[in-house]
mmCIF file of the N, C-alpha and C atoms, coordinates in Angstrom:
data_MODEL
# 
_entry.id   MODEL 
# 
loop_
_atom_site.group_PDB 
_atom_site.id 
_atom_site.type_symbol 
_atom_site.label_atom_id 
_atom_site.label_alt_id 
_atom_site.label_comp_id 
_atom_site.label_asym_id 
_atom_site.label_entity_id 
_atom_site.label_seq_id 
_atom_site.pdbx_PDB_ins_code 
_atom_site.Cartn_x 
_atom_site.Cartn_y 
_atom_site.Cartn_z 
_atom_site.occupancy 
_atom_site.B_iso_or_equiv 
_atom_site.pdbx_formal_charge 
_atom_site.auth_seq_id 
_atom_site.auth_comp_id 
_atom_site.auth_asym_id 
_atom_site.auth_atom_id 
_atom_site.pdbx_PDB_model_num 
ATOM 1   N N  . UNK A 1 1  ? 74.158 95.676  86.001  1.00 0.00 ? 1  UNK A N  1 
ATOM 2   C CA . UNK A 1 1  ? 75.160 96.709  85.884  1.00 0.00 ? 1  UNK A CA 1 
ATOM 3   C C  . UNK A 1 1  ? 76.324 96.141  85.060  1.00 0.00 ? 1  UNK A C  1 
ATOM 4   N N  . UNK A 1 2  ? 76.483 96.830  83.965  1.00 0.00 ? 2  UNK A N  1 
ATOM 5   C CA . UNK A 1 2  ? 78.160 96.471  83.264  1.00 0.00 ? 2  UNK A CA 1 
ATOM 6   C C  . UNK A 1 2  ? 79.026 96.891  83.544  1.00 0.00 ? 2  UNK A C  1 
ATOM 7   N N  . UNK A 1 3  ? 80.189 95.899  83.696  1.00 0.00 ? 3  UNK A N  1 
ATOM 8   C CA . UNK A 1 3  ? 81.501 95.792  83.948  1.00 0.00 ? 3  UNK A CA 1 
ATOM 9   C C  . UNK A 1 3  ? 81.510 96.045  85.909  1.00 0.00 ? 3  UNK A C  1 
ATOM 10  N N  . UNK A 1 4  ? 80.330 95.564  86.446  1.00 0.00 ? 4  UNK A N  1 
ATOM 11  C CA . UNK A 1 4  ? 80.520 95.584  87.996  1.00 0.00 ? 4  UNK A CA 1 
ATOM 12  C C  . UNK A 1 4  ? 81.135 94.709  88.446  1.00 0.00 ? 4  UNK A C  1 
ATOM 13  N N  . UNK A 1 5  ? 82.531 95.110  89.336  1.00 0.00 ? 5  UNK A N  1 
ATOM 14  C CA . UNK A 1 5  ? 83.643 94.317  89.927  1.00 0.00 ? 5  UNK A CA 1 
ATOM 15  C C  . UNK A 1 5  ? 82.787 92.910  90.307  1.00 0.00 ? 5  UNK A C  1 
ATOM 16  N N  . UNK A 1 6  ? 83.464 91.925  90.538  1.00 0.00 ? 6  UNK A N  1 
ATOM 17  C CA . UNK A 1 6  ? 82.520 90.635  91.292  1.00 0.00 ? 6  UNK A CA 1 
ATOM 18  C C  . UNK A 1 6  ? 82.904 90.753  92.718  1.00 0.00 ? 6  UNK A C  1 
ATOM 19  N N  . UNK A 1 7  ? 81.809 90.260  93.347  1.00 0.00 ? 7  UNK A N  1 
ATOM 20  C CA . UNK A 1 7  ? 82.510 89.602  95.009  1.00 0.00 ? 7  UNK A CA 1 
ATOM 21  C C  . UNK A 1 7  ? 81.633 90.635  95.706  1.00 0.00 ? 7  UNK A C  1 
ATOM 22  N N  . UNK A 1 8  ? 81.403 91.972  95.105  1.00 0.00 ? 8  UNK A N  1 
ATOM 23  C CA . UNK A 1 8  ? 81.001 93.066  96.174  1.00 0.00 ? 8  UNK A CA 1 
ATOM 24  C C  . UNK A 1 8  ? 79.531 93.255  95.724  1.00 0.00 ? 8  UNK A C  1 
ATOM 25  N N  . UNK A 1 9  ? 79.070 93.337  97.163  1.00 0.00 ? 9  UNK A N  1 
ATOM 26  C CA . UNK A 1 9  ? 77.115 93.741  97.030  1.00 0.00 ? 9  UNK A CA 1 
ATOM 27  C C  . UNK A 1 9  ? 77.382 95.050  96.780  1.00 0.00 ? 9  UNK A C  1 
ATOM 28  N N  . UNK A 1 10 ? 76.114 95.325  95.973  1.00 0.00 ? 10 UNK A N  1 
ATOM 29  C CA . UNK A 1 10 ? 75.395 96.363  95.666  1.00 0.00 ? 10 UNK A CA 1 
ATOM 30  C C  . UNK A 1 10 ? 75.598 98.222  96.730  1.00 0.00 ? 10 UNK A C  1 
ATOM 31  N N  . UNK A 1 11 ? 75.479 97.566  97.864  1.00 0.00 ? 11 UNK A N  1 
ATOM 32  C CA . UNK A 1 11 ? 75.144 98.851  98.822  1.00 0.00 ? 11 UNK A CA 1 
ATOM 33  C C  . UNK A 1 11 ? 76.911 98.935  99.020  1.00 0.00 ? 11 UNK A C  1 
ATOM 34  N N  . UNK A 1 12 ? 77.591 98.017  98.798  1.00 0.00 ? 12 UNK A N  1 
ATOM 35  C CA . UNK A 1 12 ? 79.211 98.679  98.825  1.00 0.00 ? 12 UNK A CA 1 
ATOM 36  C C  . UNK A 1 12 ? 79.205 99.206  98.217  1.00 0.00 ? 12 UNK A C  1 
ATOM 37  N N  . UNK A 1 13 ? 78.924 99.071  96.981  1.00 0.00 ? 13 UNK A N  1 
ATOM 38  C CA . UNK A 1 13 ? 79.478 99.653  95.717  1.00 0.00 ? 13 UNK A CA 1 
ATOM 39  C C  . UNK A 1 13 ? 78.864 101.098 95.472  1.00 0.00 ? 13 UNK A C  1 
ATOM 40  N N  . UNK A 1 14 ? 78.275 101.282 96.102  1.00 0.00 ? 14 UNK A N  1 
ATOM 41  C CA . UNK A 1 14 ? 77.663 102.577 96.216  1.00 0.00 ? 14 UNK A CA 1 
ATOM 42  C C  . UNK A 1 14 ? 78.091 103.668 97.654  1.00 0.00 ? 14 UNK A C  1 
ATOM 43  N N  . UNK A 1 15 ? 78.270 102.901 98.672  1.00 0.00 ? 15 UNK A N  1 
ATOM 44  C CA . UNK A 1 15 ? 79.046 103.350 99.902  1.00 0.00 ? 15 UNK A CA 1 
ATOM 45  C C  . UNK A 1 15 ? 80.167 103.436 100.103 1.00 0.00 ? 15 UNK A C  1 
ATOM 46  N N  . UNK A 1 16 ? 81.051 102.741 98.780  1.00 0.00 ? 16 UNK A N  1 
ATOM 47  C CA . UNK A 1 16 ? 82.346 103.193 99.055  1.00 0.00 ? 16 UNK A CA 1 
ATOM 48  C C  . UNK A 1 16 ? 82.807 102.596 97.734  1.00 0.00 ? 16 UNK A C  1 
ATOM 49  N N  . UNK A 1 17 ? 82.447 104.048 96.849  1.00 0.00 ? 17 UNK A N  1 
ATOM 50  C CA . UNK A 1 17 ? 83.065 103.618 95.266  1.00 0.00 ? 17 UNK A CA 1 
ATOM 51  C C  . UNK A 1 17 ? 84.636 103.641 95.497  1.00 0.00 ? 17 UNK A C  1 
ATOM 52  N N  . UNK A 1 18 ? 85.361 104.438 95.900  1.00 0.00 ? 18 UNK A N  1 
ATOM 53  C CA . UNK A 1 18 ? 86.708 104.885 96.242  1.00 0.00 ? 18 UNK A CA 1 
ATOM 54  C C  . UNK A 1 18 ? 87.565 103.620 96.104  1.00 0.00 ? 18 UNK A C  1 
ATOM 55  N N  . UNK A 1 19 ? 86.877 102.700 97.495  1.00 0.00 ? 19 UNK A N  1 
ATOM 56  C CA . UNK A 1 19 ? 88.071 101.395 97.356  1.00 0.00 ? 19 UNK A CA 1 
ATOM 57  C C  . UNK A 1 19 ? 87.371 100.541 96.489  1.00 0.00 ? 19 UNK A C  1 
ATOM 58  N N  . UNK A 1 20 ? 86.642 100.201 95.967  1.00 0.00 ? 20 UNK A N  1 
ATOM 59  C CA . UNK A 1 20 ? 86.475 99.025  94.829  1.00 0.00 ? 20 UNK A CA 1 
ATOM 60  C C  . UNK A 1 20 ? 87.030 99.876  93.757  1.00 0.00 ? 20 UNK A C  1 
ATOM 61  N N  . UNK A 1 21 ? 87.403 101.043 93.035  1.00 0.00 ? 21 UNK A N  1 
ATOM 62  C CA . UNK A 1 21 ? 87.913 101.300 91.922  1.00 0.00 ? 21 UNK A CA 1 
ATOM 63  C C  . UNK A 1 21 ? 89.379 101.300 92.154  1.00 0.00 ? 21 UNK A C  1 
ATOM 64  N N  . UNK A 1 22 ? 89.615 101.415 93.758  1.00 0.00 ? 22 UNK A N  1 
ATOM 65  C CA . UNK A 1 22 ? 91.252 101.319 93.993  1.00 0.00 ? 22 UNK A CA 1 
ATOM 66  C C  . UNK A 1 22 ? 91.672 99.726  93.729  1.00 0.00 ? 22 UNK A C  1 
ATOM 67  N N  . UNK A 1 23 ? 91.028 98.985  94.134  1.00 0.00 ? 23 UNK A N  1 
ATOM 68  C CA . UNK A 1 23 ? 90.985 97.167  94.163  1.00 0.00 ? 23 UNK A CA 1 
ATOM 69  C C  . UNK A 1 23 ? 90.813 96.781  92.899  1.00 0.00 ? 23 UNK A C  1 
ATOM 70  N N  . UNK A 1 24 ? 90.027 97.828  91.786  1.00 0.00 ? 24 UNK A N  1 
ATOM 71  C CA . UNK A 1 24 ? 90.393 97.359  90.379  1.00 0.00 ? 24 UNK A CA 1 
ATOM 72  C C  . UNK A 1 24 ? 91.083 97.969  89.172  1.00 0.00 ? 24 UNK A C  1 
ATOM 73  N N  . UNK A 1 25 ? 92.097 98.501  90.035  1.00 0.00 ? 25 UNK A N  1 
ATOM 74  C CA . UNK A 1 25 ? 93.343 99.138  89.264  1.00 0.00 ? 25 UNK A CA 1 
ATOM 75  C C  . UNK A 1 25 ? 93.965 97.779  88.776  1.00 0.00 ? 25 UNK A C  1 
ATOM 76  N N  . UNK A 1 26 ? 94.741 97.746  87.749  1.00 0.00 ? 26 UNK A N  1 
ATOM 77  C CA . UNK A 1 26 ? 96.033 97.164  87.490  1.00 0.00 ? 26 UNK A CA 1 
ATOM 78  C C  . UNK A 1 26 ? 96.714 96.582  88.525  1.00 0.00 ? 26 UNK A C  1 
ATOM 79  N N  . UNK A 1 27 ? 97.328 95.898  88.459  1.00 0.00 ? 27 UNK A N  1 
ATOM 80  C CA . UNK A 1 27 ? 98.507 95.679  90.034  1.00 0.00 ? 27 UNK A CA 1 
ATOM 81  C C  . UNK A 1 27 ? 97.935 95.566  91.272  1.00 0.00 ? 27 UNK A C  1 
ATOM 82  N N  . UNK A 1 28 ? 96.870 96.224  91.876  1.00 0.00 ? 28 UNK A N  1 
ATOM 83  C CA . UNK A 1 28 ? 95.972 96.030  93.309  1.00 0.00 ? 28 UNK A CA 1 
ATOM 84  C C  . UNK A 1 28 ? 95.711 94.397  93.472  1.00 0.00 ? 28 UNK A C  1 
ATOM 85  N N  . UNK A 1 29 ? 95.950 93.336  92.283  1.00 0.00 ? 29 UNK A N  1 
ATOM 86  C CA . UNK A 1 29 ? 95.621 91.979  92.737  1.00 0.00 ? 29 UNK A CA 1 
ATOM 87  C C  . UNK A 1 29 ? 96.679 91.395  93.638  1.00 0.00 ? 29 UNK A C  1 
ATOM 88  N N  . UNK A 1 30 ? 97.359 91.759  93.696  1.00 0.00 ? 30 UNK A N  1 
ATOM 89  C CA . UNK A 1 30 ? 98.327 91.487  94.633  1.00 0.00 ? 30 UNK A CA 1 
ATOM 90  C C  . UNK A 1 30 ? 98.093 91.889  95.757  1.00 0.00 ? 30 UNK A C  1 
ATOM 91  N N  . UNK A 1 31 ? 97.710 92.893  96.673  1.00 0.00 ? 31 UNK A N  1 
ATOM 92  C CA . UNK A 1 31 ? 97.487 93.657  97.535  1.00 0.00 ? 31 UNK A CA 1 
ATOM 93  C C  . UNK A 1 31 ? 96.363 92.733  97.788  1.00 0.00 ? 31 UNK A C  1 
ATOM 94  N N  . UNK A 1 32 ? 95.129 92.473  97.063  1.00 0.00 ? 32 UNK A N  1 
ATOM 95  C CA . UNK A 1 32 ? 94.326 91.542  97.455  1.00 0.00 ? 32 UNK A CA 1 
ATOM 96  C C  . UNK A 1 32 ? 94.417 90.170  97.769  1.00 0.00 ? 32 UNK A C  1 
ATOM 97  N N  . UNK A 1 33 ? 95.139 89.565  97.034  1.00 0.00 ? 33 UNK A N  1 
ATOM 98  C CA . UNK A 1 33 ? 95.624 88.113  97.157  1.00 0.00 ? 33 UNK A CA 1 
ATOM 99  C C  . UNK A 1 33 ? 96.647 87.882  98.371  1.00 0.00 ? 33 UNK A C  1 
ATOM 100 N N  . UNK A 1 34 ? 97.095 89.080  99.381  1.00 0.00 ? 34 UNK A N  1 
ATOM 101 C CA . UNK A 1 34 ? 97.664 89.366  100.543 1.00 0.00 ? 34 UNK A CA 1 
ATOM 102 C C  . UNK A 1 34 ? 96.845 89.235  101.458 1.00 0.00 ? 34 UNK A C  1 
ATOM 103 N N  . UNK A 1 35 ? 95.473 89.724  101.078 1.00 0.00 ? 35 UNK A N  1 
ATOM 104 C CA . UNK A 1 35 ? 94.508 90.014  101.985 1.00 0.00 ? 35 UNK A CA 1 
ATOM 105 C C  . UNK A 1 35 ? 93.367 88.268  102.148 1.00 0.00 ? 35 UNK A C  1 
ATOM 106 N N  . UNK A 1 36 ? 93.641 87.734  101.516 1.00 0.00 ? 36 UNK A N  1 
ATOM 107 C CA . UNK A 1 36 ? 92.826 86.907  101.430 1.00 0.00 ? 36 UNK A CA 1 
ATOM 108 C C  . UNK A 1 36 ? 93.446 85.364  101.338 1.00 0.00 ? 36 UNK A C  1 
ATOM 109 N N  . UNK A 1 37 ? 94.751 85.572  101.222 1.00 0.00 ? 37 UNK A N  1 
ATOM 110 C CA . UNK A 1 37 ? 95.808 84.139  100.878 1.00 0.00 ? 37 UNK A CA 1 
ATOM 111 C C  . UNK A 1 37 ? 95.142 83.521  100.229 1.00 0.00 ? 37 UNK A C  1 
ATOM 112 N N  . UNK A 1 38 ? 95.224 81.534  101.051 1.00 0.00 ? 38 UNK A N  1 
ATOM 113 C CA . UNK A 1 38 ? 94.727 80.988  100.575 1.00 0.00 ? 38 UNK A CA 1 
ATOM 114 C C  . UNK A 1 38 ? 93.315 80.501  101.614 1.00 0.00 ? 38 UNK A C  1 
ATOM 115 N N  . UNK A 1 39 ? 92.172 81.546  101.539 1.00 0.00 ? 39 UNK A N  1 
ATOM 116 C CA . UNK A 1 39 ? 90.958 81.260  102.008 1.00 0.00 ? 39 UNK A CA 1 
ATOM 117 C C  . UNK A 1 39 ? 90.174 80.335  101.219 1.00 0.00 ? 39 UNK A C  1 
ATOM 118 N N  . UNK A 1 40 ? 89.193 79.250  102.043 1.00 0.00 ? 40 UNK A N  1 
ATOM 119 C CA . UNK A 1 40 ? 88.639 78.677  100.587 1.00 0.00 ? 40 UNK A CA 1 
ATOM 120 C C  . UNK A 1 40 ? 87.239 79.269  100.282 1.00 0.00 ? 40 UNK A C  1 
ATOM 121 N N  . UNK A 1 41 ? 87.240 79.382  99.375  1.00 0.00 ? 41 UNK A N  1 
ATOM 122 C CA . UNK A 1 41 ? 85.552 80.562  99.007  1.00 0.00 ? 41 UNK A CA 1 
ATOM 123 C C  . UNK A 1 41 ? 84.277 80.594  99.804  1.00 0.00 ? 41 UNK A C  1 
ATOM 124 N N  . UNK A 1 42 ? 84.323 79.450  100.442 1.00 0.00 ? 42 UNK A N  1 
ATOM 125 C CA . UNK A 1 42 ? 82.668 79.004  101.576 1.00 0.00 ? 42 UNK A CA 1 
ATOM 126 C C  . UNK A 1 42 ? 82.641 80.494  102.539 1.00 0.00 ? 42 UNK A C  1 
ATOM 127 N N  . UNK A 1 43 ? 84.548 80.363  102.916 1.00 0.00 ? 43 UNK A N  1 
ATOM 128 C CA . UNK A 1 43 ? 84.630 81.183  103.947 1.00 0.00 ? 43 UNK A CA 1 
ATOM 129 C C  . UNK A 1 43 ? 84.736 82.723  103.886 1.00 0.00 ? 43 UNK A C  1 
ATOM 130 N N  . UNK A 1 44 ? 84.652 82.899  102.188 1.00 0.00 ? 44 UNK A N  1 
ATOM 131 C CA . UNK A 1 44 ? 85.115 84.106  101.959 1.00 0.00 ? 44 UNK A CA 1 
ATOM 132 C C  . UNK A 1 44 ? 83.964 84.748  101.373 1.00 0.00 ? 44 UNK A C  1 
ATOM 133 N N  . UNK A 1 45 ? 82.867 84.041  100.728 1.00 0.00 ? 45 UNK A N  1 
ATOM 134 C CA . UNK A 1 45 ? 81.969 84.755  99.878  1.00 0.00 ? 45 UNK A CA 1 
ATOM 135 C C  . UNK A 1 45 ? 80.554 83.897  100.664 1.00 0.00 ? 45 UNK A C  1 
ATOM 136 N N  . UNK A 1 46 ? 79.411 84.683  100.481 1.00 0.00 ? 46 UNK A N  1 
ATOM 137 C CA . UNK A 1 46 ? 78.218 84.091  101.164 1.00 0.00 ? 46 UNK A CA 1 
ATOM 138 C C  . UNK A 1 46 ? 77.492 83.586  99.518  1.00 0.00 ? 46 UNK A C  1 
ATOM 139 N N  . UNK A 1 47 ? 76.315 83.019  100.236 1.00 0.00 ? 47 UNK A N  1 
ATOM 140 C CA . UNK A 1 47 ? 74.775 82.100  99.161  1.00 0.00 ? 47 UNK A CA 1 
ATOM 141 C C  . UNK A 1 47 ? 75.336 82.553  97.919  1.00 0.00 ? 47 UNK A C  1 
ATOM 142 N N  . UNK A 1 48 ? 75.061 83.947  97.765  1.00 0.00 ? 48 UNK A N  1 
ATOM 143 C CA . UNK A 1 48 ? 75.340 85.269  96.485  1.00 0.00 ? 48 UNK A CA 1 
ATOM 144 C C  . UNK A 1 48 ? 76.005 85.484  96.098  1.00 0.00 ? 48 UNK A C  1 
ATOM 145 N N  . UNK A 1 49 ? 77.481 85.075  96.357  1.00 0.00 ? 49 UNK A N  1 
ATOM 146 C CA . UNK A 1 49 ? 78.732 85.119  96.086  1.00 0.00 ? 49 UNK A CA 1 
ATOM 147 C C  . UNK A 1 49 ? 79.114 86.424  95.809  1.00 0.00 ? 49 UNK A C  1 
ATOM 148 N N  . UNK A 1 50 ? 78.700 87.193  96.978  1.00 0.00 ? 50 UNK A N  1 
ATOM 149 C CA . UNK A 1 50 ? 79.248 88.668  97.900  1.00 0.00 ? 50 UNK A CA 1 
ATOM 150 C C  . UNK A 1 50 ? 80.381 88.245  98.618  1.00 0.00 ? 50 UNK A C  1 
ATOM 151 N N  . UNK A 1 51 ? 81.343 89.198  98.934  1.00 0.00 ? 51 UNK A N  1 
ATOM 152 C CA . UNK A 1 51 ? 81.810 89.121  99.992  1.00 0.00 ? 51 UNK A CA 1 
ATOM 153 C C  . UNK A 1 51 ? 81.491 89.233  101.088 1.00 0.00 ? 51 UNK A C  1 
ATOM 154 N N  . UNK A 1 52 ? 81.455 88.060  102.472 1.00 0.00 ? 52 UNK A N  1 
ATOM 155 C CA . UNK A 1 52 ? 80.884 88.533  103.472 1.00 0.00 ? 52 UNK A CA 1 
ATOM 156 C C  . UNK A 1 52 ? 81.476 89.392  104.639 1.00 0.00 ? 52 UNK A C  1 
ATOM 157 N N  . UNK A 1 53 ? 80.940 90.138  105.622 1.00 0.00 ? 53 UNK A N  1 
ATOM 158 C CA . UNK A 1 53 ? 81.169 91.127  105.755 1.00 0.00 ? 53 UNK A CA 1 
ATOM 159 C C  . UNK A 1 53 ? 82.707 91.593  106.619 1.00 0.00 ? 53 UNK A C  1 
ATOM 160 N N  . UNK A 1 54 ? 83.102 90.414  107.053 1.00 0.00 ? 54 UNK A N  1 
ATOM 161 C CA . UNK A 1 54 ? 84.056 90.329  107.353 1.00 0.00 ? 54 UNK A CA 1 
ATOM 162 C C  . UNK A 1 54 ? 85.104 90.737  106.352 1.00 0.00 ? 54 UNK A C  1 
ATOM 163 N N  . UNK A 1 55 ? 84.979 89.577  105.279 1.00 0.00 ? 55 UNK A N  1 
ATOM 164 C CA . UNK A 1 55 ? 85.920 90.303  104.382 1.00 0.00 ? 55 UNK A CA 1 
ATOM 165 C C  . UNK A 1 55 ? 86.308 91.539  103.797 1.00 0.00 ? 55 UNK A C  1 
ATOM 166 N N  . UNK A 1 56 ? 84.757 92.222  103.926 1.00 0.00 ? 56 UNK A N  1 
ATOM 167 C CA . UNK A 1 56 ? 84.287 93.561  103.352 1.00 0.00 ? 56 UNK A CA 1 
ATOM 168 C C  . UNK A 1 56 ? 84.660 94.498  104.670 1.00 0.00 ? 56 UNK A C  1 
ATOM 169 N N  . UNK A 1 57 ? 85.430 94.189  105.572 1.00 0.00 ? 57 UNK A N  1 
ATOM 170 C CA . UNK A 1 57 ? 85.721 94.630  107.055 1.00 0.00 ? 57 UNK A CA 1 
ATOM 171 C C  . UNK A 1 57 ? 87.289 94.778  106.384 1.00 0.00 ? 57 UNK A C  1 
ATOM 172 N N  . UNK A 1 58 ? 88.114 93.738  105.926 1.00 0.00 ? 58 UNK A N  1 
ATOM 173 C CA . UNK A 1 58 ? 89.298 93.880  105.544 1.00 0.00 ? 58 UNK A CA 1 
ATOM 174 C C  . UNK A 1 58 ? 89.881 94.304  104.706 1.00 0.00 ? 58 UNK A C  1 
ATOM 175 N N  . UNK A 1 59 ? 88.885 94.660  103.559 1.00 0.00 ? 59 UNK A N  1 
ATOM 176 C CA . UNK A 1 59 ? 88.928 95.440  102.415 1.00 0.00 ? 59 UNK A CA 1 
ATOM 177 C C  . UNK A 1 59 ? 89.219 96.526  103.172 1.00 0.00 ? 59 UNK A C  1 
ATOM 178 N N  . UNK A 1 60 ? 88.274 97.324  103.305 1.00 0.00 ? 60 UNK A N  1 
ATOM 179 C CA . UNK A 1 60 ? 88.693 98.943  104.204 1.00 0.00 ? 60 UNK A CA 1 
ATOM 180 C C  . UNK A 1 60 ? 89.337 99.232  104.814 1.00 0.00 ? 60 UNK A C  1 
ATOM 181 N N  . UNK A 1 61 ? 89.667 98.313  105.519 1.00 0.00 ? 61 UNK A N  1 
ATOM 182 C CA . UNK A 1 61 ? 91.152 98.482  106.764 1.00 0.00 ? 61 UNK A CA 1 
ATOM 183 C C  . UNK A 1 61 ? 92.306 98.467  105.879 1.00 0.00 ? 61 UNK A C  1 
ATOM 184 N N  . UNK A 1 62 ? 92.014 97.409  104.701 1.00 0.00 ? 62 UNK A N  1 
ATOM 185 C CA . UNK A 1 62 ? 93.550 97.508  103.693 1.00 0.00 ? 62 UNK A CA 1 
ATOM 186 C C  . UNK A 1 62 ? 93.688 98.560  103.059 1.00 0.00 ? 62 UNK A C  1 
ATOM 187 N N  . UNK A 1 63 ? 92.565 99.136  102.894 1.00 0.00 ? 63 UNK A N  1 
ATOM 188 C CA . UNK A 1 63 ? 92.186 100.281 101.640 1.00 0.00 ? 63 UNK A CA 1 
ATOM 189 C C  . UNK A 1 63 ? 93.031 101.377 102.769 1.00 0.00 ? 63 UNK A C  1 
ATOM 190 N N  . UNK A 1 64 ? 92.739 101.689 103.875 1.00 0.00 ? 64 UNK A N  1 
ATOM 191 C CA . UNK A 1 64 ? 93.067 102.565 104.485 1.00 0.00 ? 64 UNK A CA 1 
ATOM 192 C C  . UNK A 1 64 ? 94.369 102.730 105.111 1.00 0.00 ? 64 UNK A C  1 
ATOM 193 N N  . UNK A 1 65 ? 94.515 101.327 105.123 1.00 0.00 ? 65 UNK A N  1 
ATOM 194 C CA . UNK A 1 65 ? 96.485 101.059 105.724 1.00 0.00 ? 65 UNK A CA 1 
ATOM 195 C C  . UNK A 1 65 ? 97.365 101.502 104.839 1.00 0.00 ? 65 UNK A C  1 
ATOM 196 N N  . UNK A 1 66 ? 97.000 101.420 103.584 1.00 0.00 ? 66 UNK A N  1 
ATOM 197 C CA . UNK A 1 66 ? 97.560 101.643 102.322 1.00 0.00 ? 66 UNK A CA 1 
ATOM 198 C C  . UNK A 1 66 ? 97.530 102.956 102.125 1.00 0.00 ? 66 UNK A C  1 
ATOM 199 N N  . UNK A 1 67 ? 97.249 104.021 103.138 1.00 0.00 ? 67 UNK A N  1 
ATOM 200 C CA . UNK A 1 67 ? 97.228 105.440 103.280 1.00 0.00 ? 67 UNK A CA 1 
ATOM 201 C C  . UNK A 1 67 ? 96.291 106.424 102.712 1.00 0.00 ? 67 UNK A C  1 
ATOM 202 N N  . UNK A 1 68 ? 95.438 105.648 101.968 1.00 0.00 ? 68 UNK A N  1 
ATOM 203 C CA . UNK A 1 68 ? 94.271 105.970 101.331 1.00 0.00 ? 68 UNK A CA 1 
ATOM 204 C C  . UNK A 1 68 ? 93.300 106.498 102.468 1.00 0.00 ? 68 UNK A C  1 
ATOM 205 N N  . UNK A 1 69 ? 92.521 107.662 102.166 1.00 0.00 ? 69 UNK A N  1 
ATOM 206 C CA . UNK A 1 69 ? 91.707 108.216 102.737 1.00 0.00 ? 69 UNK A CA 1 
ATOM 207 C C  . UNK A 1 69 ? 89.895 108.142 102.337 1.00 0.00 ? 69 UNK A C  1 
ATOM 208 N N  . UNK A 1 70 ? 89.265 107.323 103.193 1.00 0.00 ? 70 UNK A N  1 
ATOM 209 C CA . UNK A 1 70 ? 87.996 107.137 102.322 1.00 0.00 ? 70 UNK A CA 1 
ATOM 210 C C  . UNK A 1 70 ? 87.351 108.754 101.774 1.00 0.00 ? 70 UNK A C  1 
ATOM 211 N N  . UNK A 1 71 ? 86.662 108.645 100.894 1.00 0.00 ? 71 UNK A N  1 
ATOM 212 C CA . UNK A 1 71 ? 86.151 109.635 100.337 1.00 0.00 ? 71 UNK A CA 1 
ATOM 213 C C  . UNK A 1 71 ? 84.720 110.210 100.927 1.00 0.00 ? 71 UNK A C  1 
ATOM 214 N N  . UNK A 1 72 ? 84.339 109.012 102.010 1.00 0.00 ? 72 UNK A N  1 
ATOM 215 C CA . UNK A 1 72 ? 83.003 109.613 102.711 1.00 0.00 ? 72 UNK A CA 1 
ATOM 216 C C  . UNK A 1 72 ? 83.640 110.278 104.276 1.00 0.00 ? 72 UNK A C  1 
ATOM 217 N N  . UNK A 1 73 ? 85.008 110.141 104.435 1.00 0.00 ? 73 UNK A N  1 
ATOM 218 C CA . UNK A 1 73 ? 85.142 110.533 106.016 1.00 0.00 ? 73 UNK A CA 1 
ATOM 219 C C  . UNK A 1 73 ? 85.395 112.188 105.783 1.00 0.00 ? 73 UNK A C  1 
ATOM 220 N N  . UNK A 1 74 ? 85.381 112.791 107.098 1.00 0.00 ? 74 UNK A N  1 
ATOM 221 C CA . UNK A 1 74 ? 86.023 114.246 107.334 1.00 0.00 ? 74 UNK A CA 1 
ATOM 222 C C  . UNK A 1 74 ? 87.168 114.628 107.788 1.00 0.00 ? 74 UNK A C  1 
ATOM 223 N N  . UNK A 1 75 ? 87.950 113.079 107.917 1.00 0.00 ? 75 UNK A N  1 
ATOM 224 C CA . UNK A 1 75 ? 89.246 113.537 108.480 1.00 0.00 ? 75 UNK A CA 1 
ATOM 225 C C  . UNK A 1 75 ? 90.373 113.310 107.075 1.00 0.00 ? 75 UNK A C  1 
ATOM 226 N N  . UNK A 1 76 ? 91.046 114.271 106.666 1.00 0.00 ? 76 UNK A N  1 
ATOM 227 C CA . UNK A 1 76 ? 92.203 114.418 105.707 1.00 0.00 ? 76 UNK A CA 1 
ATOM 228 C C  . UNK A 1 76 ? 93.595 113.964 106.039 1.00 0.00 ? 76 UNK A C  1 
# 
C-alpha cells in the first residue's frame, strides 16, 4: 500500500480509518509524542513493527479525549 502511515497493522487501518488520518494531519505529532513520551520501541511496537495493542488501546482513547467521535460508533 502507498503512502501507508507506519506503526499501524493492516486490520486498523481499515477499522478505524478516522483516527490514523487524524494522527496524520500536520501538527497531530505532538499529540502523539504526548502519548507515547519517551517509550523505548521493544515496548511500543511488536516482531512487525505494528503497534502493539496496547498502544493501539491509547491511540483511541486519545483520538476520542480529543472530542473526536469514531466514525464506526452510534453515539453523536
Amino acid at each position: 500500500m502507498i503512502n501507508r502511515p507506519l506503526g499501524y497493522p493492516m486490520w486498523f487501518i481499515a477499522g478505524y480509518p478516522d483516527i490514523v488520518n487524524y494522527f496524520s494531519l500536520p501538527g497531530q505529532d505532538k499529540e502523539m509524542e504526548g502519548l507515547f513520551g519517551d517509550i523505548p520501541t521493544e515496548e511500543g511496537l511488536d516482531e512487525n513493527q505494528t503497534f502493539k495493542m496496547s498502544v493501539l488501546r491509547k491511540i483511541v482513547d486519545l483520538y476520542k479525549k480529543s472530542g473526536n467521535v469514531l466514525e464506526v460508533s452510534n453515539s453523536k
